[in-house]
Jmol script that loads the backbone (N, CA, C; Angstrom):
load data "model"
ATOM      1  N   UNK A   1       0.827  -1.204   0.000  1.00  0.00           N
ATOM      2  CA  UNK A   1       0.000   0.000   0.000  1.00  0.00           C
ATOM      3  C   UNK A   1       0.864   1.257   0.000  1.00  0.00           C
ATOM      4  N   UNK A   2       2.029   0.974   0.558  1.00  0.00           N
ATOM      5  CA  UNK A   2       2.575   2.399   0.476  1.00  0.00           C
ATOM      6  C   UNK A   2       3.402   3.013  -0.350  1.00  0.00           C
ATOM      7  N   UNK A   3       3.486   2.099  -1.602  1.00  0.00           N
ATOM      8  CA  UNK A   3       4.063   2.440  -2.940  1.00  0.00           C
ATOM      9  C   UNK A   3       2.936   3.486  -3.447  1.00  0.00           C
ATOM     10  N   UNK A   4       1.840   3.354  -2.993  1.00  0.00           N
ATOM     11  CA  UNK A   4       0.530   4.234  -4.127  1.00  0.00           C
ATOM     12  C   UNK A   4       0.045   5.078  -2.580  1.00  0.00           C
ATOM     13  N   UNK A   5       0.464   5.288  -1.482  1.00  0.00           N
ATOM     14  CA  UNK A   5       0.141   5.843  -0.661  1.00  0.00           C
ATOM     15  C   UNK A   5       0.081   7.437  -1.036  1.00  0.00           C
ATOM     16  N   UNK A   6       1.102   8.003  -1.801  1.00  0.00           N
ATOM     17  CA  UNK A   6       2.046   9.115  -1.944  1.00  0.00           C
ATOM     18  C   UNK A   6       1.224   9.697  -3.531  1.00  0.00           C
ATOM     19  N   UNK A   7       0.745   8.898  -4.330  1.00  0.00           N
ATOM     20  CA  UNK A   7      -0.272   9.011  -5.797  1.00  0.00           C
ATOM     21  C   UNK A   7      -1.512   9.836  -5.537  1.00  0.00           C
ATOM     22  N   UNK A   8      -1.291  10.691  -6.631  1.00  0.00           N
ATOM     23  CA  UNK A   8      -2.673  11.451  -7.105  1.00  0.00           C
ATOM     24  C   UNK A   8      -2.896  11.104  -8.630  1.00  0.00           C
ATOM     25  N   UNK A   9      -4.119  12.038  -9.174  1.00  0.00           N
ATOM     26  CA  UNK A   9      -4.205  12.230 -10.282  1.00  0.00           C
ATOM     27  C   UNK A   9      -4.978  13.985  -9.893  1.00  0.00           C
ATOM     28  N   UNK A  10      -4.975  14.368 -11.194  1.00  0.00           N
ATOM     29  CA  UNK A  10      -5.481  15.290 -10.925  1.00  0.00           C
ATOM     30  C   UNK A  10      -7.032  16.062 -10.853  1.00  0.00           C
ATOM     31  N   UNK A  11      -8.028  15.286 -11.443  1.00  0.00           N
ATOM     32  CA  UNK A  11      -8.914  15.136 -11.004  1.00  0.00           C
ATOM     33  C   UNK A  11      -9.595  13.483 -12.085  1.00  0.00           C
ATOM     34  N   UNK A  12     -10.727  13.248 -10.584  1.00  0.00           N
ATOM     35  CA  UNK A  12     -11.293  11.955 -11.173  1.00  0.00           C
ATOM     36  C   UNK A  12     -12.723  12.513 -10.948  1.00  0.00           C
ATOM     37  N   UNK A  13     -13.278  11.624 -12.095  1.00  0.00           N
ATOM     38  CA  UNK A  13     -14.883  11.922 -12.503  1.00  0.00           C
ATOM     39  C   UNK A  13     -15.831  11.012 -11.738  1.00  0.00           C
ATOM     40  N   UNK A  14     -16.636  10.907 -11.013  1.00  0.00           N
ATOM     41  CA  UNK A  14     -17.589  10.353 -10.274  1.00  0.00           C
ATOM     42  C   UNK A  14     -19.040  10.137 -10.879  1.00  0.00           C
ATOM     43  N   UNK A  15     -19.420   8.837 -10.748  1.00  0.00           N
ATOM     44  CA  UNK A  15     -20.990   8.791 -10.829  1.00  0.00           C
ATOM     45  C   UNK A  15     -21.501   9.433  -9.785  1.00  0.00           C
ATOM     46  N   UNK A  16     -22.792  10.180 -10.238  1.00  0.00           N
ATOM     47  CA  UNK A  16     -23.163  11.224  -9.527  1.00  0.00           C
ATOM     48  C   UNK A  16     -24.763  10.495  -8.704  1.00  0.00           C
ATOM     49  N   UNK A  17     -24.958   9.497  -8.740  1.00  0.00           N
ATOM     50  CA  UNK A  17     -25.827   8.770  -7.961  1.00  0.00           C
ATOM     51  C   UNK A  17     -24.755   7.930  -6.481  1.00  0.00           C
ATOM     52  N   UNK A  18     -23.776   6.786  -7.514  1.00  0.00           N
ATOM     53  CA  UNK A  18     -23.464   6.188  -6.725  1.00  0.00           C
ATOM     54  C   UNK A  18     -21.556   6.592  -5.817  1.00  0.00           C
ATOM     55  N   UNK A  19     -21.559   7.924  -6.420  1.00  0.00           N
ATOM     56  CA  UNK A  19     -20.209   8.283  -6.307  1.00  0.00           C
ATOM     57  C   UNK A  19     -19.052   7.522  -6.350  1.00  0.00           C
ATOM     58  N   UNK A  20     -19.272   6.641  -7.063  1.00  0.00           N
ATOM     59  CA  UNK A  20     -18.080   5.673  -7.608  1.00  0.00           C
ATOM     60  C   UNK A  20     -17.109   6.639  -8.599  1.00  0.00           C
ATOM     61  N   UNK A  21     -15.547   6.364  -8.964  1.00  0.00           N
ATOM     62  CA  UNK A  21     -15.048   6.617  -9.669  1.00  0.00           C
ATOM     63  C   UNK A  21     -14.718   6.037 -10.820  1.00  0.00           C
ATOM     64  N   UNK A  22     -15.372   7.077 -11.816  1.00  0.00           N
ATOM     65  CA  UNK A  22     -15.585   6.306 -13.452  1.00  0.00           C
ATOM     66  C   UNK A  22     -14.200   6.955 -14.429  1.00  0.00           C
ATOM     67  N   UNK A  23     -13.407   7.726 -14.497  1.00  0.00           N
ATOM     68  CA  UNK A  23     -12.621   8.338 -15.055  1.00  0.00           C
ATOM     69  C   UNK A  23     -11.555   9.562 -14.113  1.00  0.00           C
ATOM     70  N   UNK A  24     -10.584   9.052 -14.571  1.00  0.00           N
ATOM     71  CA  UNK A  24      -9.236  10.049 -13.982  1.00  0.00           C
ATOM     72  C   UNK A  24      -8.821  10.288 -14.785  1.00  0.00           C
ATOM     73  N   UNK A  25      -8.352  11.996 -14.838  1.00  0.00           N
ATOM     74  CA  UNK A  25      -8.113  12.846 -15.601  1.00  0.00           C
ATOM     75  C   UNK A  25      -6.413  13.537 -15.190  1.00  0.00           C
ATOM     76  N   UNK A  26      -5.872  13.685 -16.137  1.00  0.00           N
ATOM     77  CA  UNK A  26      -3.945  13.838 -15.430  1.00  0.00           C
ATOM     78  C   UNK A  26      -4.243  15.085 -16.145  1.00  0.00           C
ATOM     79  N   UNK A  27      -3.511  15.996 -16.026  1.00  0.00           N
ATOM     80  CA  UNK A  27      -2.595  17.068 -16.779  1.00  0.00           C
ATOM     81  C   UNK A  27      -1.133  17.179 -17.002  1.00  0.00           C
ATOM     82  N   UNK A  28      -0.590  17.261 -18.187  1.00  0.00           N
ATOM     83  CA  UNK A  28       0.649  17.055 -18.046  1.00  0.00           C
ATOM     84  C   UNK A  28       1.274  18.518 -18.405  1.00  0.00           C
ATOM     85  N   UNK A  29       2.273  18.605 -17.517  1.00  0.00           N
ATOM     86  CA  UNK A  29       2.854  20.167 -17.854  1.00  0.00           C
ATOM     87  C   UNK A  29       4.729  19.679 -18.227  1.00  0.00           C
ATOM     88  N   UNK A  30       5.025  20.363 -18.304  1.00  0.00           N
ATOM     89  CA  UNK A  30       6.777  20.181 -18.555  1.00  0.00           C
ATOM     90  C   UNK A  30       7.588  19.117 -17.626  1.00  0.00           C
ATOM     91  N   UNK A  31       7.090  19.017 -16.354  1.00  0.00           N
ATOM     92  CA  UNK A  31       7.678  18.356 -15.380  1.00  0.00           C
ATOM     93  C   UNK A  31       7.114  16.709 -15.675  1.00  0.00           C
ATOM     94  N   UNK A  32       6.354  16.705 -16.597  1.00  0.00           N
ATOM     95  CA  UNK A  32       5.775  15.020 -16.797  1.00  0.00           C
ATOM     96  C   UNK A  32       7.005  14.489 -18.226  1.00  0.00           C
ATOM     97  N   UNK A  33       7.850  15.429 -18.311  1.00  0.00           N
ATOM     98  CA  UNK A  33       9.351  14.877 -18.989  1.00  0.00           C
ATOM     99  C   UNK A  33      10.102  14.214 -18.431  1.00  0.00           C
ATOM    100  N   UNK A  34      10.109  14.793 -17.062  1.00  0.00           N
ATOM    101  CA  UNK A  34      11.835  14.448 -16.130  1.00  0.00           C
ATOM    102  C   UNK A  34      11.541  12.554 -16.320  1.00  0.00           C
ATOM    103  N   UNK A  35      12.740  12.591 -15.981  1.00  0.00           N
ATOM    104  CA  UNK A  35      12.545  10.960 -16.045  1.00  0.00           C
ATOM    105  C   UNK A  35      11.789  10.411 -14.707  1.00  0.00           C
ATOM    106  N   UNK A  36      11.772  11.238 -13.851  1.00  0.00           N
ATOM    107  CA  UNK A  36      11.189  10.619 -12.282  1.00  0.00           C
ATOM    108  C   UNK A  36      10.201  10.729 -12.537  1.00  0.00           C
ATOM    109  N   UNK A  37       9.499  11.502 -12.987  1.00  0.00           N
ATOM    110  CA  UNK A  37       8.177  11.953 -13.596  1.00  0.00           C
ATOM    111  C   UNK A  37       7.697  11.198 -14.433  1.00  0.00           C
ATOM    112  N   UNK A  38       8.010  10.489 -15.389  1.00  0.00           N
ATOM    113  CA  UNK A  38       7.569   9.768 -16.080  1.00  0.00           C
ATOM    114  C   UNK A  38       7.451   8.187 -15.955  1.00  0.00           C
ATOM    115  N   UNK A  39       8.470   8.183 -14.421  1.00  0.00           N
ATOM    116  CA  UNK A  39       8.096   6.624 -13.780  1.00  0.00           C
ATOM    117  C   UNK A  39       7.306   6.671 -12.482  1.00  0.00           C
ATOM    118  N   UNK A  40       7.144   8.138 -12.275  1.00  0.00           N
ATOM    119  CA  UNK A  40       5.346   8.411 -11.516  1.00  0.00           C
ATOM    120  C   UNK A  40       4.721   8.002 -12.307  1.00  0.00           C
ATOM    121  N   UNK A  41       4.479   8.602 -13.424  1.00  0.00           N
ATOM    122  CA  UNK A  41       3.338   8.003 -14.561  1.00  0.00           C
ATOM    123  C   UNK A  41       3.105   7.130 -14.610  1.00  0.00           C
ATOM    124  N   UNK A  42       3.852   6.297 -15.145  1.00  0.00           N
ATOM    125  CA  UNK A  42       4.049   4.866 -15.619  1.00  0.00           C
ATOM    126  C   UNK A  42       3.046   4.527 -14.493  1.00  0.00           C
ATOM    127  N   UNK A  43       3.865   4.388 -13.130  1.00  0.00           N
ATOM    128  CA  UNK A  43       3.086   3.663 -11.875  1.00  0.00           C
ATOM    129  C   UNK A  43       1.680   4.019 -11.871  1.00  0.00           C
ATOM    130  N   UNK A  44       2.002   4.926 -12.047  1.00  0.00           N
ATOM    131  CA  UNK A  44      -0.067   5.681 -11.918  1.00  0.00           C
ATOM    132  C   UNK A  44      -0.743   4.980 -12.582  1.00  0.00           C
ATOM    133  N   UNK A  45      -0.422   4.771 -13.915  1.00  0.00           N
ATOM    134  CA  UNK A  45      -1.163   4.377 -15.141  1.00  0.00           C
ATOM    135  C   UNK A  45      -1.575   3.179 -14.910  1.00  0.00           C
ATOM    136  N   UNK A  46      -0.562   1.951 -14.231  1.00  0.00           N
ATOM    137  CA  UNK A  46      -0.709   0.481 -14.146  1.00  0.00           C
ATOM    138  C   UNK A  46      -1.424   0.650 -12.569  1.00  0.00           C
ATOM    139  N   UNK A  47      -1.435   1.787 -11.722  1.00  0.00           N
ATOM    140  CA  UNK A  47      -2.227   1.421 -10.729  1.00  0.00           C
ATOM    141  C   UNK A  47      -3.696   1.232 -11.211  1.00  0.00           C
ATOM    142  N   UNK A  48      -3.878   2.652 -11.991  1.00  0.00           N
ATOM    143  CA  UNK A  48      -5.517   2.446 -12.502  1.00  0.00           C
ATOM    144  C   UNK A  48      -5.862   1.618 -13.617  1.00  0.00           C
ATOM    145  N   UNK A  49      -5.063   1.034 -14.127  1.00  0.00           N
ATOM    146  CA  UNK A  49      -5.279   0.037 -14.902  1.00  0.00           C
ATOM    147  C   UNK A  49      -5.701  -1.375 -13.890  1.00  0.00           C
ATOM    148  N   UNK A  50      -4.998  -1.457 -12.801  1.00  0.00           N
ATOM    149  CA  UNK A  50      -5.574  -2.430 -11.718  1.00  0.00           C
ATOM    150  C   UNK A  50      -6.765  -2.393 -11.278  1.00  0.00           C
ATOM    151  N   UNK A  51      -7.035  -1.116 -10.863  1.00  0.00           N
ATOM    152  CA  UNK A  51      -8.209  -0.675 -10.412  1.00  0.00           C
ATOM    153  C   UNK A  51      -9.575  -0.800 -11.415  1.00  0.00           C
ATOM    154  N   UNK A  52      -9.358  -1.012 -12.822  1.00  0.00           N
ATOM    155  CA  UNK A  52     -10.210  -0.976 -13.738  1.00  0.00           C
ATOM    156  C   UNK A  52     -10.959   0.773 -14.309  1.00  0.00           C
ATOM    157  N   UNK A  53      -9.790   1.865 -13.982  1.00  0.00           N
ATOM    158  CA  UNK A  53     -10.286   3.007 -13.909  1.00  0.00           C
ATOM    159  C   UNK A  53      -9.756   3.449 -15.047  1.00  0.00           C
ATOM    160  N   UNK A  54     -10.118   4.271 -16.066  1.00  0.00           N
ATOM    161  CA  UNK A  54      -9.487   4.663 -17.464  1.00  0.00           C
ATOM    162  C   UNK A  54      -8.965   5.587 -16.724  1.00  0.00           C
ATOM    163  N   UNK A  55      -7.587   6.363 -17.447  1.00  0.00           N
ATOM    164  CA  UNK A  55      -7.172   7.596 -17.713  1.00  0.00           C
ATOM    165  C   UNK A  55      -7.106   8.450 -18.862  1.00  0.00           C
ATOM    166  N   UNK A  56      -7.449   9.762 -18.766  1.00  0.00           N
ATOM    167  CA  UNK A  56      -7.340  10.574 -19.788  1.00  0.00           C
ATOM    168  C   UNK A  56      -6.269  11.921 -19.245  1.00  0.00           C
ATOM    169  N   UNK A  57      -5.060  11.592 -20.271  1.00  0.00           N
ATOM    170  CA  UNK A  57      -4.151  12.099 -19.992  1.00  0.00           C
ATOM    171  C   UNK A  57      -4.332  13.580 -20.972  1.00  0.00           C
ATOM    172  N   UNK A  58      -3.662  14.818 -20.233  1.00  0.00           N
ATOM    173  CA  UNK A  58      -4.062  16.299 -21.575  1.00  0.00           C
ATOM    174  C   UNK A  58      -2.818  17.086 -21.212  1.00  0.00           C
ATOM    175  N   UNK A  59      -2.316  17.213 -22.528  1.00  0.00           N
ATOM    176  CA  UNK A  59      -1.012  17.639 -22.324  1.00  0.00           C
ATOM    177  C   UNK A  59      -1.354  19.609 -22.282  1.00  0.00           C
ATOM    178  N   UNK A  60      -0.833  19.912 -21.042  1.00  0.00           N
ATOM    179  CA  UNK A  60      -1.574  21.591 -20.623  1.00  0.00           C
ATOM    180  C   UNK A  60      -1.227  22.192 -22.052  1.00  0.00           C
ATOM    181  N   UNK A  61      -0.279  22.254 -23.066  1.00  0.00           N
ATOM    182  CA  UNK A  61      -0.070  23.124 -24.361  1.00  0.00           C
ATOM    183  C   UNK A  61      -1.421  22.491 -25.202  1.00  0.00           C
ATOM    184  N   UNK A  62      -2.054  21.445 -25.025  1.00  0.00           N
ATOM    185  CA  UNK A  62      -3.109  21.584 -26.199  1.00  0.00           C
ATOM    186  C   UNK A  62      -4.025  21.927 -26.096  1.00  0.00           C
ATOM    187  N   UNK A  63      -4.643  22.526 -27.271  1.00  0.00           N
ATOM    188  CA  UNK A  63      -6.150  23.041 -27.565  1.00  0.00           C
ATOM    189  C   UNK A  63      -7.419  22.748 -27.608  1.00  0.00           C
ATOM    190  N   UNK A  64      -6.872  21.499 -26.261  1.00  0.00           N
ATOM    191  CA  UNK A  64      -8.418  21.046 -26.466  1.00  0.00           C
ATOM    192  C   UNK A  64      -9.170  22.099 -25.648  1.00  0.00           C
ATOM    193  N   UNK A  65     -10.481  21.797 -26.228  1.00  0.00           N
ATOM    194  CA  UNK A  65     -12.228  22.466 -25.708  1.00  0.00           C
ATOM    195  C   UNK A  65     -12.590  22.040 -24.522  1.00  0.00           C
ATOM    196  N   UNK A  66     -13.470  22.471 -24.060  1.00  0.00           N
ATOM    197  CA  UNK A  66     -14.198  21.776 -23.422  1.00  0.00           C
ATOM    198  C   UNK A  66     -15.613  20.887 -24.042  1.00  0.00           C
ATOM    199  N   UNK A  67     -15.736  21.133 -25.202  1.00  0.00           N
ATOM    200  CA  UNK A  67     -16.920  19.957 -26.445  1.00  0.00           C
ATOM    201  C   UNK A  67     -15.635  18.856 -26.538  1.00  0.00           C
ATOM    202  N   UNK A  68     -14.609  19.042 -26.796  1.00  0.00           N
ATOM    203  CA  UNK A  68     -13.419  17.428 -27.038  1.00  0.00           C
ATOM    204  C   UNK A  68     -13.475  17.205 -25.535  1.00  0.00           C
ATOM    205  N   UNK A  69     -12.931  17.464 -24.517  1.00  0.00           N
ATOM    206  CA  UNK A  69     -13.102  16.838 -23.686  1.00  0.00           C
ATOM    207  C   UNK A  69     -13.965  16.133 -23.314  1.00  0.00           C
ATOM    208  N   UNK A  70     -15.210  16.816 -23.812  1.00  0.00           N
ATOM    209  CA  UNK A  70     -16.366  15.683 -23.530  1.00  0.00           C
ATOM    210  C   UNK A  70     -17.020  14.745 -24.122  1.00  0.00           C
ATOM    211  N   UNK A  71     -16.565  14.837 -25.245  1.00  0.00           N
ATOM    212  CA  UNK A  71     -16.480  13.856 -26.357  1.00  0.00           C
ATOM    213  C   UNK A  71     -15.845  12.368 -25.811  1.00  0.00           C
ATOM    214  N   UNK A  72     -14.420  12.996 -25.469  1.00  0.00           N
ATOM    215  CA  UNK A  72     -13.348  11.637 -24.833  1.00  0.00           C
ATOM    216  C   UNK A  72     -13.983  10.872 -23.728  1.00  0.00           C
ATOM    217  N   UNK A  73     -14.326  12.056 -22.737  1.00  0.00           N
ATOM    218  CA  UNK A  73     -15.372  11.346 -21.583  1.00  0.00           C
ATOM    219  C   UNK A  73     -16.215  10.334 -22.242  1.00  0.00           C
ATOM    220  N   UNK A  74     -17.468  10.773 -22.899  1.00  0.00           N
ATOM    221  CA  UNK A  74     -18.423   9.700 -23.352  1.00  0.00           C
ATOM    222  C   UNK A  74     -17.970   9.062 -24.104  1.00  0.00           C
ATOM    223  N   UNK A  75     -16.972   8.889 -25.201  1.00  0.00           N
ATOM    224  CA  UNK A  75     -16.223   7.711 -25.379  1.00  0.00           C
ATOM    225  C   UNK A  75     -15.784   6.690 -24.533  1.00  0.00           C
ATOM    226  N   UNK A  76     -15.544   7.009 -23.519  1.00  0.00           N
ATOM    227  CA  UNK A  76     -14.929   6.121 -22.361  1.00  0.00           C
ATOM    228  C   UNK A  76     -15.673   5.577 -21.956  1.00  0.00           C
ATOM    229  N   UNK A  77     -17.001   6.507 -21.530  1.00  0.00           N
ATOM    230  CA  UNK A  77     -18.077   5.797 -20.192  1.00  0.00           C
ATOM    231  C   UNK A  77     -18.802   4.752 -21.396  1.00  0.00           C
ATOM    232  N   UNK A  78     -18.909   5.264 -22.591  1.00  0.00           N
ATOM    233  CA  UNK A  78     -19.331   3.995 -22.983  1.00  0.00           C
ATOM    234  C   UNK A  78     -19.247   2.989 -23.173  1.00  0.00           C
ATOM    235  N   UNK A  79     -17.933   2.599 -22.963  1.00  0.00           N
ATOM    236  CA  UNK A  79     -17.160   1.142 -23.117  1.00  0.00           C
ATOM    237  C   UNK A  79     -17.424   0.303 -22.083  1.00  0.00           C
TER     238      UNK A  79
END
end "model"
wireframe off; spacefill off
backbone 0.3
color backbone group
């Protein structure tokens, strides 16, 4: 437990009946280069991959909307 004790993401999406978590959302800024940083990632990624939780990773320089973002969302929840 205390390898993932110290883990975030930056925000996760909730069913809004049963407040379960349906989607985690990262932001990546310059510091998701360093190499330590990118074997945070890694770990993150295979934690919620355990967990059965998607991630949607957004790199802070792109242009996404807020209509694409929500596009990706309901892509996801529908699977």
């Amino acid at each position: 437990f205390r390898h993932i004790d110290e883990k975030s993401v930056d925000f996760v999406l909730c069913d809004k009946i049963s407040l379960s978590p349906q989607i985690a959302i990262e932001l990546d800024d310059q510091s998701h280069e360093r190499a330590d940083r990118k074997k945070r990632d890694e770990e993150v990624k295979r934690i919620l991959e355990m967990a059965g939780l998607p991630l949607i990773r957004i790199d802070n320089n792109s242009r996404l909307g807020p209509a694409e973002l929500a596009q990706k969302i309901k892509e996801i929840l529908k699977k």
